[in-house]
N, C-alpha and C positions, 0 to 999 in steps of 0.2 A: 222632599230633598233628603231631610235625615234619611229616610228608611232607604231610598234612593242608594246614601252611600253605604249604611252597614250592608244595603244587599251586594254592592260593587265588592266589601270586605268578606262578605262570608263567599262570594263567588270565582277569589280567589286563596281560601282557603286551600281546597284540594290541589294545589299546582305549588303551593307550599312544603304540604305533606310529601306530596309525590317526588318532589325535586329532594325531599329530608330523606327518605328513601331511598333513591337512586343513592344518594352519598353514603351513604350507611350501607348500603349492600357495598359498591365500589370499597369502600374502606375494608368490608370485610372478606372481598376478593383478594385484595391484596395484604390480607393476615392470614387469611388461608395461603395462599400461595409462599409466603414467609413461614410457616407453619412446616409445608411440605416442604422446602428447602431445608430449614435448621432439621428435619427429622430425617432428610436424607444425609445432612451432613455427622449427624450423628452416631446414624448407623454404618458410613466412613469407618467412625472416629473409635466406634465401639463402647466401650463403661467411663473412655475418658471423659473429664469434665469440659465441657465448652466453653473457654476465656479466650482472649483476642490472642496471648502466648499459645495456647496452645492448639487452635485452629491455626495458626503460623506455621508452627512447627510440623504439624502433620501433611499438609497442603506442599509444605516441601521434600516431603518423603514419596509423596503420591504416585504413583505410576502415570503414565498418559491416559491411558485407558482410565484410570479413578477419576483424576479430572475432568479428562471429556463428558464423565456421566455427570457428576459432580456441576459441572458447567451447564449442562443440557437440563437438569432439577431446577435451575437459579435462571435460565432464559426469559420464560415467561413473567418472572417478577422483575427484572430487568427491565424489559419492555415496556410493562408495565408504568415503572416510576421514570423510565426517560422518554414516554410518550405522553403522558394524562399528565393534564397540566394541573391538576387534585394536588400531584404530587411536587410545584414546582420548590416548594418550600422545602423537601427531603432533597432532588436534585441539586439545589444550590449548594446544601450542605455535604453532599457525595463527592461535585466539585472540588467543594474548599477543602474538601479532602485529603480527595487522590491529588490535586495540587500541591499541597502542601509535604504530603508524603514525596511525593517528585524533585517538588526542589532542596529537599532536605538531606535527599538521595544522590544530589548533582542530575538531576534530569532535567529535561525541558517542561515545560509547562503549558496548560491551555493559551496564554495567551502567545506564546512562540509560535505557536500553530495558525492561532487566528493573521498574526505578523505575516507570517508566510503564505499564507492563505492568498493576504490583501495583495503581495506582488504577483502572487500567479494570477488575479485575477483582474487586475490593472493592464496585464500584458494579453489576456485572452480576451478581452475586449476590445480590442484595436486589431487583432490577427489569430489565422488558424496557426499559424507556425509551430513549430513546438517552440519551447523556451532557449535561450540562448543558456551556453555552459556561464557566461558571466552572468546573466540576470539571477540564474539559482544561489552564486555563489557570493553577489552582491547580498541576496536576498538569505540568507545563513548569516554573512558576515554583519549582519546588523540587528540580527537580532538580540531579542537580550540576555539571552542563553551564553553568547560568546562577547556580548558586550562589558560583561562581569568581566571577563578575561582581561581585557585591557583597562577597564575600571579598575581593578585591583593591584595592577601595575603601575598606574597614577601615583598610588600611596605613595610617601616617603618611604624610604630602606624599601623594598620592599623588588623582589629581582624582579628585572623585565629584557626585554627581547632587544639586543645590543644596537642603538642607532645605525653603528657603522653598515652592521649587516643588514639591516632595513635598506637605508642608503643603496647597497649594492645591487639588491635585490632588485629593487626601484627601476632602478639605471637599466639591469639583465633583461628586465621585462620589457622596456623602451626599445632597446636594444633589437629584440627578437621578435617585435611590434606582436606584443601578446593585446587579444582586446580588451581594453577598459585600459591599455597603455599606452596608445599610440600618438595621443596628444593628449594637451592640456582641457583641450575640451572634455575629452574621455575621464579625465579624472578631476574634472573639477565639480566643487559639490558635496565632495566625500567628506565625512566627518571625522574627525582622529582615530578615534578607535574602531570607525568601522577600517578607513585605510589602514591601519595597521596590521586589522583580522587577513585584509583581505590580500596585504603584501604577502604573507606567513603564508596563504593557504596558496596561492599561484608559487611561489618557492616549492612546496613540497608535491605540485603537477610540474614544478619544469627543474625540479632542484637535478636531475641529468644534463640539463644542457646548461645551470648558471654555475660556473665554478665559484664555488665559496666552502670555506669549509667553518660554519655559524659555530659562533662561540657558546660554551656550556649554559649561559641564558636563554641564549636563542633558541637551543636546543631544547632547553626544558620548555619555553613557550610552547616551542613548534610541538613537543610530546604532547601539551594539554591540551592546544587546541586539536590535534589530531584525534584524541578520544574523544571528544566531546561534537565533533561536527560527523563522525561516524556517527552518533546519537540521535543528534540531530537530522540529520540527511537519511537515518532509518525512518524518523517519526516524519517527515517531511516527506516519503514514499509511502505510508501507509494511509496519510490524507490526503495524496491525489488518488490511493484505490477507491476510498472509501468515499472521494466525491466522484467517481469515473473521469474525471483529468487524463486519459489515457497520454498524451504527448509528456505531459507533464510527469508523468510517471517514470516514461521512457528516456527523458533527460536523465531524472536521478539516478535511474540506475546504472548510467553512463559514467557519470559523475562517482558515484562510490566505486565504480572500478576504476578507476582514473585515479582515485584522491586514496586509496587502498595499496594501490603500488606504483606510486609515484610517475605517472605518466601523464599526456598530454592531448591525446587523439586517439580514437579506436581506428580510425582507417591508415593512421601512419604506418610505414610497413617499419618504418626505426621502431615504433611503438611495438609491434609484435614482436620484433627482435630480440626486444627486450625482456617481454612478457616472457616468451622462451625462454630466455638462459635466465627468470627470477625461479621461472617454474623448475627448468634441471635443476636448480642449485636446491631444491626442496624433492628431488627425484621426484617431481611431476612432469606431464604431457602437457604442452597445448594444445588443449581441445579442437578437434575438429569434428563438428556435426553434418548429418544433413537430414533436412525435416522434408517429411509426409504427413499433410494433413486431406481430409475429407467430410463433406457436410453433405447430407441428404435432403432431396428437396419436402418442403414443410406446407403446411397448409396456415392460412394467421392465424396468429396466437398459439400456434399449438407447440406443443415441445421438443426445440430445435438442439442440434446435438451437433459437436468438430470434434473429430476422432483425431488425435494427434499423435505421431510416433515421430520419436528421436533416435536416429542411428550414431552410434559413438566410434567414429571409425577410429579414435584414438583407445578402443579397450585395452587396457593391461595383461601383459601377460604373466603368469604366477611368477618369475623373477621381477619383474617391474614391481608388481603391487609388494612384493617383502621388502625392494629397498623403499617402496615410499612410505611402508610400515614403521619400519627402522626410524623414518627420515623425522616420519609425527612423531615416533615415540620420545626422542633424543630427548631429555632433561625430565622426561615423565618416570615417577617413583615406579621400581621394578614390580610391586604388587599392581601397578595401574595399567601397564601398560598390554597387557593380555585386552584389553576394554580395546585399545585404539585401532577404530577401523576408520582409514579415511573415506571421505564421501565427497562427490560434485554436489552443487544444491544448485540447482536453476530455478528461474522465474519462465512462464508460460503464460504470455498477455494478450489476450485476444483483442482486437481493435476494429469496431465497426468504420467502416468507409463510408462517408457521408459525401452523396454527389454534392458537387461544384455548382453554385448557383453562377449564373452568367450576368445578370445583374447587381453589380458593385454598390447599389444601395440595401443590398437582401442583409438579413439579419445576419451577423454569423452563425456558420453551422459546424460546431466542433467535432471531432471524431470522439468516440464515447467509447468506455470499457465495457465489452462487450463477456468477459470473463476472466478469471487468472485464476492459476493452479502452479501452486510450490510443487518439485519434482526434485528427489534426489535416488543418488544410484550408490550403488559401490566401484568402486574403480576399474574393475572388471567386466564390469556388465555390459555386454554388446549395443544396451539399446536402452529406453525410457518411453513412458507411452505414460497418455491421458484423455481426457474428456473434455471439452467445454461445453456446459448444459445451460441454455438462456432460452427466452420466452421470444418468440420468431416473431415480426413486425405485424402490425394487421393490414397493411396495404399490401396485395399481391404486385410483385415484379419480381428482379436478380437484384441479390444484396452482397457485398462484397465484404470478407474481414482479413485483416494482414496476422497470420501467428505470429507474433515476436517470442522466441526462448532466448531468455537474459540472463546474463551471470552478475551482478553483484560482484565480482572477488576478482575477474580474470579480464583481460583487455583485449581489444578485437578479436573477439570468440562466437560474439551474436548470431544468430540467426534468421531470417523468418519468411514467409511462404504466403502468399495471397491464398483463397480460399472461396470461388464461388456456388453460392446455394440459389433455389428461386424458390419463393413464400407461390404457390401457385393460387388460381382461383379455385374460392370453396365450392366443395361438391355439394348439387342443389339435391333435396326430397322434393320428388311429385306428390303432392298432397293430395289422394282420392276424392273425388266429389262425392257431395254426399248422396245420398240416395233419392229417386223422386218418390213422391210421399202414393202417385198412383201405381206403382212399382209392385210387385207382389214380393219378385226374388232379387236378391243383392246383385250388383253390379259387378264384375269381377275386379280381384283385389287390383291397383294401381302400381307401378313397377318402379323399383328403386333404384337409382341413379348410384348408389352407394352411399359411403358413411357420410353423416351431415359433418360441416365444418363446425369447429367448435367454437363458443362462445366465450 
């Protein structure tokens, strides 16, 4: 039995070793690659010295182009530490970080994220729908990013957002049966401060149609929370790309042009009326597009391609673009203003169409972000064009994607164009038999069907 167990010990010596190993190389993959990073950063930086001040300061001076490289040097170690769970003890501390630098900053924070997360994900589990304008806006309005907001107006002395004009707001929304106003049912439940975010933020979507003219607190309220749910409702679009939430996505960016220039509906024709004469009064156009897009058929898995082109039938003409030159320049210092060229920036969201199960007990089946591409122009430019490049399905049939081009800034200007490709069947190799062994002379060579499908 002794000998029995030191052999059990000595027989798991080498899986000891081996496993000390792996950790030690792994450790020193990722010193190397911190290595080549600080050496790339360096030579950035040139004879400067590298301290936390002065890696700031240069990183702010950088070109895109530096960054980009700079970014592209640091990917692999990235990866690295937020994939390998070796590292989960540096990750936590990366966290408590960049958290800490955020909220220090007035930014939102991971857990605003995970908050927001948890209602789109309460509501995607009961329906494919996209989100309603009020669940996103409940789901802002409670977080604890804007929750501070009305916390801090609790204080004694300390200004806050005038009841009366609360009150009225209240009443305007009832009044013009906005949803989450329409009765008591609708709004019971609400917590003080989230109701209060959430009166503020439906005032500055319908503050055209409530006449009130809010008192200098209100006012100031409604300034801070307007910057700060801009913030938020960026960081809250960048986590539905980044889990493919595609509905979800396309609410928000509904919502930021809505909650951007004080409107209510992108299909209202009042609403464009309006968008118009904000845009003249900034010697802008309302955009009018119209999209061509094209996908060529793919074989599975292989690499699938939507060719997207944007017609701008609204281009500027060289009088147009000087007054809307003029228009940006107005209070910019006369050395700056040679710099100011205005730009469109659009969003280009691809969105897979997922067939319709017919049986109401099937799991649900979300539509998935199939690609997105930032796109901007100069104001003259007749047109915009892109690519969406994604990996084709591996079951052969016809798959359908909606292009969505979004603006962020401007109200019923949207776009978008269905787009069908077919994933076809792989092309088979006849595979030669082989030769018989009483055979003198080869068989002649076997004929090819064409390229194999890829794997």
């Amino acid at each position: 039995m002794g000998k029995g167990g030191r052999g059990g010990k000595a027989a798991k010596a080498p899986e000891v070793k081996e496993s000390k190993e792996v950790v030690l190389e792994e450790k020193t993959n990722v010193l190397d690659m911190e290595s080549k990073f600080m050496q790339a950063l360096q030579r950035e930086m040139g004879d400067v010295e590298i301290t936390e001040e002065s890696v700031r300061e240069h990183i702010a001076k950088m070109t895109p182009e530096q960054r980009q490289r700079l970014m592209s040097e640091g990917k692999d170690l990235k990866h690295e530490i937020l994939t390998n769970s070796e590292h989960d003890e540096e990750l936590q501390i990366f966290r408590q970080e960049v958290n800490a630098k955020a909220e220090a900053a007035g930014l939102p924070v991971e857990k605003d994220g995970e908050h927001l997360g948890r209602k789109l994900l309460t509501h995607m589990r009961t329906t494919t729908e996209a989100p309603s304008y009020l669940l996103v806006l409940e789901a802002i309005a409670s977080s604890s990013f804007l929750v501070k907001l009305a916390v801090e107006e609790a204080r004694e002395g300390a200004p806050k957002a005038d009841a009366e004009d609360l009150a009225t707001i209240e009443a305007a929304l009832r009044k013009l049966k906005v949803a989450g106003w329409r009765s008591e049912a609708e709004e019971a439940g609400r917590a003080p401060f989230v109701r209060r975010n959430l009166v503020l933020l439906h005032f500055v979507l319908y503050n055209e149609k409530i006449e009130l003219a809010p008192k200098p607190s209100t006012q100031r309220a409604l300034g801070e929370l307007s910057q700060k749910v801009a913030c938020i409702a960026d960081m809250l679009f960048q986590y539905c790309l980044q889990n493919r939430w595609v509905k979800a996505a396309l609410t928000v960016t509904e919502l930021q042009g809505l909650l951007s220039n004080g409107l209510w509906d992108h299909k209202d024709d009042e609403c464009r009326e309006l968008m118009s004469a904000k845009m003249a009064r900034q010697s802008l156009k309302l955009p009018k597009l119209q999209l061509a897009v094209s996908a060529a058929d793919v074989e599975p898995g292989a690499a699938a391609t939507i060719k997207v082109e944007v017609m701008r039938g609204h281009a500027y003409s060289d009088d147009e673009l000087a007054a809307a030159v003029r228009a940006a320049a107005a209070g910019v210092p006369d050395e700056q203003r040679e710099a100011v060229q205005p730009q469109e920036g659009w969003w280009v969201i691809a969105e897979g169409l997922r067939r319709k199960g017919k049986d109401p007990d099937d799991e649900l089946q979300h539509n998935s972000l199939v690609g997105r591409q930032a796109l901007a122009c100069a104001l003259d430019a007749p047109g915009m064009s892109c690519e969406i490049n994604f990996q084709a399905p591996g079951n052969p049939g016809e798959y359908k994607v909606m292009i969505h081009v979004r603006s962020a800034g401007a109200v019923g200007v949207d776009v978008r164009r269905k787009v069908t490709f077919q994933v076809k069947e792989p092309k088979r190799i006849i595979t030669p038999k082989p030769a018989a062994q009483s055979t003198a002379t080869a068989p002649p060579a076997a004929e090819e069907d064409d390229v194999p499908a890829l794997q």
